[in-house]
C-alpha positions in Angstrom: -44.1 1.4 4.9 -44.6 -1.9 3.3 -45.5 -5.0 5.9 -43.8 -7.8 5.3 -44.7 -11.7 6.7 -41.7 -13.7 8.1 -41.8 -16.9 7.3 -40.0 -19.8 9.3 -38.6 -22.9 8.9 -36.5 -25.7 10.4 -35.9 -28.4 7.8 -34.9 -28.2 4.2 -38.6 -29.5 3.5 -40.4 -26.9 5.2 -38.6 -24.4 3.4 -39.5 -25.8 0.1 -42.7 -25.9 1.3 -43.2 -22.1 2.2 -41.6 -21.7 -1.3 -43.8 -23.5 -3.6 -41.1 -26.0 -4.4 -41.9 -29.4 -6.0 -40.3 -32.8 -3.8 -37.9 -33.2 -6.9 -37.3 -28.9 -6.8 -36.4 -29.0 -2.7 -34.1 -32.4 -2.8 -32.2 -30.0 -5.7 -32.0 -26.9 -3.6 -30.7 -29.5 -0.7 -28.1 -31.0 -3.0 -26.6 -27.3 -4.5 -26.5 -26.2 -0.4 -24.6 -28.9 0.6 -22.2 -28.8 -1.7 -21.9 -25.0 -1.3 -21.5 -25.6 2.6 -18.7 -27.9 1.6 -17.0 -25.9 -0.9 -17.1 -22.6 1.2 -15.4 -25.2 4.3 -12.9 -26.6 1.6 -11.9 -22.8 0.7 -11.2 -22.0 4.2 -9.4 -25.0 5.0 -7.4 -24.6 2.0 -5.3 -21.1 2.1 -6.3 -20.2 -1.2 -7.6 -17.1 -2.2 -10.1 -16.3 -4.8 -7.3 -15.3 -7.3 -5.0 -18.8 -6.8 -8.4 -20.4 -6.9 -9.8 -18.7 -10.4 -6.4 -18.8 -11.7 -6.7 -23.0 -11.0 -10.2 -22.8 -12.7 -9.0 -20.2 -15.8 -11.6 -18.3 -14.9 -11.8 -14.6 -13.0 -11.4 -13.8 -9.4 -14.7 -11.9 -9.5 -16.7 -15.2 -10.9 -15.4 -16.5 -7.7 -15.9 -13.8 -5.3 -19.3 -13.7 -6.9 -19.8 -17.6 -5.9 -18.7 -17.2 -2.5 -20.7 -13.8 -1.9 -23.9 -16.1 -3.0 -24.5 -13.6 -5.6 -24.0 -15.9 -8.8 -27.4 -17.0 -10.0 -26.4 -19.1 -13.1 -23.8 -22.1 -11.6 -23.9 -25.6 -13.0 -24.0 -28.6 -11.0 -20.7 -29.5 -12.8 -19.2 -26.3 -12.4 -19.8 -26.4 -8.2 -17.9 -30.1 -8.7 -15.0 -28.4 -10.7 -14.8 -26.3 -7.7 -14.5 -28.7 -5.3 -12.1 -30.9 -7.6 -9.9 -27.8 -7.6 -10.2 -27.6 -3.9 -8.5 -31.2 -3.8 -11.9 -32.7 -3.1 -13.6 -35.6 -4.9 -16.8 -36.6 -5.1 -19.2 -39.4 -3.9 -22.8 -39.5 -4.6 -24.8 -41.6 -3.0 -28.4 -42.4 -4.7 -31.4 -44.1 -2.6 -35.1 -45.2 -3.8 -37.8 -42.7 -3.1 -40.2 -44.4 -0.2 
């Protein structure tokens, strides 16, 4: 049987660190999981299901299950928006200087 190390981490940062990822790589992975946290609350809250919610984005109920099931590899940054657009949600970024 393979041994495998576990790996731990409590911040957003530390993870990208374990993973290799660049400063600019880990602020991305922050940005796409907080707006997946907030699409997957906005779905619940909403009483939609995947179908109503595909239908509103002409696109299939699997794409969608597939998003929600964190299985869909290739998503745009827009796309993720559309989402949340279609969710009633809009968006406002906020954009600071790196110290």
């Amino acid at each position: 049987m393979t041994e495998h190390t576990v790996y731990e981490s409590n911040t957003p940062e530390e993870l990208g660190k374990l993973l290799g990822l660049s400063d600019e790589e880990t602020e991305l992975m922050k940005l796409r999981a907080d707006i997946l946290i907030k699409i997957t609350n906005a779905m619940k809250d909403s009483n939609l299901t995947h179908q109503e919610l595909a239908k509103k984005l002409n696109t299939s109920r699997t794409r969608i299950t597939r998003i929600f099931n964190g299985k869909e590899e290739h998503i745009t940054f827009d796309y993720l928006l559309k989402i949340l657009y279609a969710l009633g949600y809009k968006t406002n970024i906020e954009f600071a200087k790196i110290a």
